[in-house]
C-alpha positions as CSV (number, residue, x, y, z in Angstrom):
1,X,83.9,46.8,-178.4
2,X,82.0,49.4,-176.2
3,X,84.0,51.5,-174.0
4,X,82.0,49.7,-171.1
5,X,82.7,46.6,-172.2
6,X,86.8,47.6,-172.2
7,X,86.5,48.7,-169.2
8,X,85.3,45.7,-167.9
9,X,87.6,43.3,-169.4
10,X,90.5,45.1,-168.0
11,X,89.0,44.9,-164.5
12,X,88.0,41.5,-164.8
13,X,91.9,41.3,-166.1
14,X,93.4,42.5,-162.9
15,X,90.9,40.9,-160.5
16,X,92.5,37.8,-162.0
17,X,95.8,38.5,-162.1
18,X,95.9,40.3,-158.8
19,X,94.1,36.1,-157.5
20,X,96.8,34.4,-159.0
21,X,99.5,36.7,-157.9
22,X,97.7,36.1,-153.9
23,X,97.6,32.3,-154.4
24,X,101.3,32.5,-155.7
25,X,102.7,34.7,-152.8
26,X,100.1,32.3,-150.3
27,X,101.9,29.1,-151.9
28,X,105.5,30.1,-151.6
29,X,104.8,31.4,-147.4
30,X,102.7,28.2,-146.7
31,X,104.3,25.5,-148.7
32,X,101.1,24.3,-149.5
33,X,98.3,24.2,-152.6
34,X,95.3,23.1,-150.7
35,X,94.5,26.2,-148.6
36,X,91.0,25.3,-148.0
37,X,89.1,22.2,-148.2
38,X,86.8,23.4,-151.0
39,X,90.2,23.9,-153.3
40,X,90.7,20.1,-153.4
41,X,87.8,18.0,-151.4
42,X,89.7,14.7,-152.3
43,X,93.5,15.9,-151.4
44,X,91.8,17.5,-148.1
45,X,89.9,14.3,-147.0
46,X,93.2,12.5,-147.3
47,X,95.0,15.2,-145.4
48,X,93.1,14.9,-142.4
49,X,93.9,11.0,-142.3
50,X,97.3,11.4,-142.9
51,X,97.8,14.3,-140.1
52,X,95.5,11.3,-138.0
53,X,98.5,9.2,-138.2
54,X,101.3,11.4,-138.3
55,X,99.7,12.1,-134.3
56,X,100.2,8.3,-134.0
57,X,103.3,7.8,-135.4
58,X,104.7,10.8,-133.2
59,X,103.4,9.7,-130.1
60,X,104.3,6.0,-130.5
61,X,107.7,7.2,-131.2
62,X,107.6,9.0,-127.7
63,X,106.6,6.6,-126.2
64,X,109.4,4.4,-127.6
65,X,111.8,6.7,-126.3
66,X,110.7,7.3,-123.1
67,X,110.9,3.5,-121.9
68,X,114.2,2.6,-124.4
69,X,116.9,4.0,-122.0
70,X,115.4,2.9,-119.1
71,X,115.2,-1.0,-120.8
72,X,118.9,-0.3,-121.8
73,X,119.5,0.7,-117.4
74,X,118.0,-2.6,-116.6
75,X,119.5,-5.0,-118.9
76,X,122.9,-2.9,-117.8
77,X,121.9,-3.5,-114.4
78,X,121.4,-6.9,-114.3
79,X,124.9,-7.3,-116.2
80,X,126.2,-5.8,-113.5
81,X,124.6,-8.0,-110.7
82,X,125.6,-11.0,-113.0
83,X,129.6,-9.6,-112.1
84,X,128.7,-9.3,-108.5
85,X,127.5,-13.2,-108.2
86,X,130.4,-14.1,-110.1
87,X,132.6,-12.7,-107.4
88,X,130.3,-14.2,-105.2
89,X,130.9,-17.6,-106.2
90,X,135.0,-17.3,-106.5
91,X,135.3,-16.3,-102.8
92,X,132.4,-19.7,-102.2
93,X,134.5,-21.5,-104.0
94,X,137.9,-20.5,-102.2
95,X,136.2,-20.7,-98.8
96,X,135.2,-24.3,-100.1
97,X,138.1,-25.5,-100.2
98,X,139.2,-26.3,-96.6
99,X,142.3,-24.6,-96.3
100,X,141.6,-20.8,-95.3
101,X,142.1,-19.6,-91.8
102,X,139.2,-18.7,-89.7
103,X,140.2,-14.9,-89.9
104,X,140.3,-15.7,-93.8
105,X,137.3,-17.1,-94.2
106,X,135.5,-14.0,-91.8
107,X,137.2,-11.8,-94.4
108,X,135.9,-14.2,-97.4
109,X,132.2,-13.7,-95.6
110,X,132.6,-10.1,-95.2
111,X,133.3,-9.5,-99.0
112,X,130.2,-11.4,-99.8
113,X,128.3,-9.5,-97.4
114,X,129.4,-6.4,-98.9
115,X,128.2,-8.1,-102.7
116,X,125.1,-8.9,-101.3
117,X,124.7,-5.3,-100.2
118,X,125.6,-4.2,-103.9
119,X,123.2,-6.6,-105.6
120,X,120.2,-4.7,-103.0
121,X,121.5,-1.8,-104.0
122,X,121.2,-2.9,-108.1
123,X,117.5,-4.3,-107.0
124,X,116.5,-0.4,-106.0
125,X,117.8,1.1,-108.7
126,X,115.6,4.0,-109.7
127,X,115.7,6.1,-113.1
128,X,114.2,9.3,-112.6
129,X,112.5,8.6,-109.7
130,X,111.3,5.3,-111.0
131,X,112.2,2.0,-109.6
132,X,113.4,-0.2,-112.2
133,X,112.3,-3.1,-110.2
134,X,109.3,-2.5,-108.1
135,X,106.4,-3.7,-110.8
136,X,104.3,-0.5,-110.9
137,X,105.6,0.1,-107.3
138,X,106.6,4.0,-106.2
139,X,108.7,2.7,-103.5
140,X,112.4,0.5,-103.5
141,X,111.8,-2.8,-104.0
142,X,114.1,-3.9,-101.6
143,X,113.9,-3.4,-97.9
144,X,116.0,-5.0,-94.9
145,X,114.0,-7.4,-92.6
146,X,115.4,-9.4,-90.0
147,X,112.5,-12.1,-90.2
148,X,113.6,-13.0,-93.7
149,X,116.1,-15.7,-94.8
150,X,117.3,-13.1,-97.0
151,X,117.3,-10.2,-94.6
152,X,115.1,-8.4,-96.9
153,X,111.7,-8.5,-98.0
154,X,110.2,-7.4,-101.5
155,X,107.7,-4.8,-101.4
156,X,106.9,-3.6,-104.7
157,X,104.0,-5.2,-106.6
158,X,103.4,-7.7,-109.5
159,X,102.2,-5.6,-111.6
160,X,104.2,-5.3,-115.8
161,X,103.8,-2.2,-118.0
162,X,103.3,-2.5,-121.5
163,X,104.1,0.5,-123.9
164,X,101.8,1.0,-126.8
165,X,104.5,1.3,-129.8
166,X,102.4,0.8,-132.8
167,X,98.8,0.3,-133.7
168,X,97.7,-2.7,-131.6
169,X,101.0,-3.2,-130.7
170,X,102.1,-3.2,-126.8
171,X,105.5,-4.0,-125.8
172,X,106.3,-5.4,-122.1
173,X,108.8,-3.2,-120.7
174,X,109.9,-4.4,-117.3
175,X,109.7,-7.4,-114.6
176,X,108.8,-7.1,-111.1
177,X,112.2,-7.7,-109.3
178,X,110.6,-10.9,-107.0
179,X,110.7,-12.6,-110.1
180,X,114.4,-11.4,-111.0
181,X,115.9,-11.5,-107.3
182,X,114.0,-13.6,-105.1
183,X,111.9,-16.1,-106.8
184,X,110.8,-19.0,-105.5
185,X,113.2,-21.8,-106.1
186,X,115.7,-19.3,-107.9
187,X,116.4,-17.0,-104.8
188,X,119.4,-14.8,-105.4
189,X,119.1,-12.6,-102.3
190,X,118.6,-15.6,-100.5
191,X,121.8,-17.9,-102.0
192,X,123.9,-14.8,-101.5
193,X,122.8,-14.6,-97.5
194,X,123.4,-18.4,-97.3
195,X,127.1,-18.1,-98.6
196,X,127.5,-15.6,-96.0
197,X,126.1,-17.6,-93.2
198,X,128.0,-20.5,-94.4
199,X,131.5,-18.8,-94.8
200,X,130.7,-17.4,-91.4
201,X,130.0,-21.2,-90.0
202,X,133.3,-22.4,-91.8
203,X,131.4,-25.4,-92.9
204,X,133.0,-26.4,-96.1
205,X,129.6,-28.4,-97.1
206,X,127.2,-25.7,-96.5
207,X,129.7,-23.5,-98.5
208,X,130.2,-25.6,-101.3
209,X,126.1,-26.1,-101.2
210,X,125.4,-22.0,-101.1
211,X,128.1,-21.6,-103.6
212,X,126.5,-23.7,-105.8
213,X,123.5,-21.5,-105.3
214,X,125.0,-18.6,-106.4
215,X,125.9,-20.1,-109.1
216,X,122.4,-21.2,-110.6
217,X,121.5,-17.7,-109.7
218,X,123.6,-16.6,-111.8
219,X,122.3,-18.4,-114.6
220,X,119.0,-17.3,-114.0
221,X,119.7,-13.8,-113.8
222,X,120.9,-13.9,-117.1
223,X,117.8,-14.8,-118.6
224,X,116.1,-12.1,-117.4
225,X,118.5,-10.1,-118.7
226,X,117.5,-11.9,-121.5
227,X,114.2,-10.4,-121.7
228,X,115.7,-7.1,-121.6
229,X,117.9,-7.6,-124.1
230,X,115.2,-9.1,-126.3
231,X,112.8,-5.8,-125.3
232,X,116.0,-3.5,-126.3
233,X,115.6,-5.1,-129.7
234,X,111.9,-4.6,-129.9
235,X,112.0,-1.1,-129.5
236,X,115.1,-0.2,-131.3
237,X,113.5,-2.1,-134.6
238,X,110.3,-0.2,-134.0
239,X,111.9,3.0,-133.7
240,X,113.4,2.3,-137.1
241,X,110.0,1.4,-138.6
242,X,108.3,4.5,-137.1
243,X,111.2,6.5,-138.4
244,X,110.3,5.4,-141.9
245,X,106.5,5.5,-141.3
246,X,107.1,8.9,-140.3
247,X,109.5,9.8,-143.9
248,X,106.5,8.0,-146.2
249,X,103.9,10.4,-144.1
250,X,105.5,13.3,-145.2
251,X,106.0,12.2,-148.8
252,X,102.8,11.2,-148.8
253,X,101.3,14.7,-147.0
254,X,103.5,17.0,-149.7
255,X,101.9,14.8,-152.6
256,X,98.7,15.8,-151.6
257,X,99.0,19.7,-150.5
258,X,102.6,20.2,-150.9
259,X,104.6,22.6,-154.0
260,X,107.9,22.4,-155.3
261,X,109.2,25.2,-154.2
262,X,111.4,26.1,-157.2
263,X,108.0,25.3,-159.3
264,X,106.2,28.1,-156.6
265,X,108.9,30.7,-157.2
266,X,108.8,30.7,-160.9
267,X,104.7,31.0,-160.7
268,X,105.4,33.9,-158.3
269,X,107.4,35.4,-160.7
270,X,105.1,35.1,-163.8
271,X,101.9,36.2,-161.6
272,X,104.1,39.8,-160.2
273,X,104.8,40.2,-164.1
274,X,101.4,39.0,-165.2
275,X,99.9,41.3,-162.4
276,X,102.4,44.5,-163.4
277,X,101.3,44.2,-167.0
278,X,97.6,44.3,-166.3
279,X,98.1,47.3,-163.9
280,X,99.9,49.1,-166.4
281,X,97.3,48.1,-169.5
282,X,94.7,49.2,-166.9
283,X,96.9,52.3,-166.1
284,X,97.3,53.9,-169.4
285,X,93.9,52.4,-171.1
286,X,91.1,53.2,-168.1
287,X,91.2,57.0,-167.9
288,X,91.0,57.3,-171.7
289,X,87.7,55.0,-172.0
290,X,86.3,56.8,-169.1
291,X,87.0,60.1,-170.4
292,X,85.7,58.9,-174.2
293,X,82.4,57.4,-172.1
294,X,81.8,61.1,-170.1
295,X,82.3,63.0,-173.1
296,X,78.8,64.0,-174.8
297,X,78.2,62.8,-178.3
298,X,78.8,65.2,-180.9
């Protein structure tokens, strides 16, 4: 073989070496065998679908976070108000029966009142600045006004939000509080104010009517804590299937472009030696084939 021809090999030799010792040490720092899309068209094409919906999963998860303690405030909430007309309906019930004094049934009155107050309070109840109750509303729910039965007037909106939680997937997240406090037929503002009034009047027949009220209210409250409870479920078992989405992405994304990394360190360890060999064959053989190939013929 020519002295030219030597040369060249060893060149050649540690071109190569010195790539595989670059795509070794690029490995191992990246995590990844696909660089480039030319290195694997196929791998790369699937890449880009599978970082697609990685994006998707992540922000469905967000958004199932972002509503799930606030479904989990309402539900609590309404639990809550379900205790308060439950109190409600013991003092009806006590005033009912015909044998209180008139300073104890005032006193009876006055602890309703004050439930009443609490269960307005529940209706505004705001998470973060949000009103849990007002529809899409920015403002309580729940005002006082003197020309309603109830003393109070609704004045947030209608309006539901649905969270998008999957791929054509919305989940219904709230109810507008007219249809949780003071809906037609199932008015709980409005029995609560007439137990009030009828303690107040001391007629046991009004009070036995407004307890009774109170306690359908109570019934009906409960369903739509219900649908809270019911949305609490929704979420929390599509947060679990996101989560797993989410694991099978990232099996499937190191699959396609990932290394082992135990497999990358021992190729990183055989291109350095690899590398060092061809240096050092390059080392000691070059500057003897040059010289021989600058000497004259004899």
């Amino acid at each position: 073989m020519g002295v030219a021809n030597i040369s060249v090999n060893l060149i050649a030799d540690m071109n190569q070496s010195q790539t595989a010792l670059n795509t070794a040490v690029e490995e191992l720092a990246t995590g990844q065998s696909v660089s480039e899309p030319s290195q694997n068209p196929t791998a790369s094409a699937e890449m880009v679908e599978n970082t697609l919906e990685t994006g998707n999963v992540d922000q469905y998860t967000q958004n199932v976070n972002s509503v799930l303690s606030t479904v989990e405030t309402a539900g609590s909430v309404l639990s809550n108000v379900v205790t308060q007309l439950t109190q409600a309906v013991s003092a009806g019930t006590e005033g009912a029966g015909g044998t209180e004094t008139a300073s104890q049934m005032q006193a009876l009155a006055s602890q309703v009142e004050s439930i009443l107050s609490t269960v307005v309070s529940s209706a505004n109840t705001s998470v973060s600045g949000s009103y849990l109750f007002s529809g899409t509303g920015t403002t309580a729910p729940y005002t006082a006004d003197t020309s309603s039965a109830s003393g109070y007037s609704y004045t947030g909106n209608q309006d539901s939000i649905s969270v998008a939680v999957g791929d054509n997937l919305g989940i219904q997240v709230n109810l507008p509080g007219s249809q949780i406090f003071s809906a037609s037929g199932n008015d709980v503002l409005g029995s609560l104010s007439s137990l009030v009034a009828a303690l107040k009047s001391g007629n046991t027949t009004q009070i036995e009517a407004a307890t009774n009220s109170v306690d359908s209210a109570i019934d009906y409250v409960g369903q739509q804590q219900t649908f809270y409870s019911n949305v609490e479920d929704q979420l929390n078992a599509q947060e679990s299937f996101l989560q797993q989405e989410t694991t099978t992405l990232s099996a499937q994304a190191t699959n396609l472009v990932g290394i082992n990394e135990s497999t990358a360190a021992v190729n990183l360890a055989e291109a350095e030696t690899e590398n060092a060999s061809a240096e050092a064959a390059a080392a000691k053989v070059l500057p003897n084939t040059l010289l021989n190939y600058l000497e004259p013929p004899t």
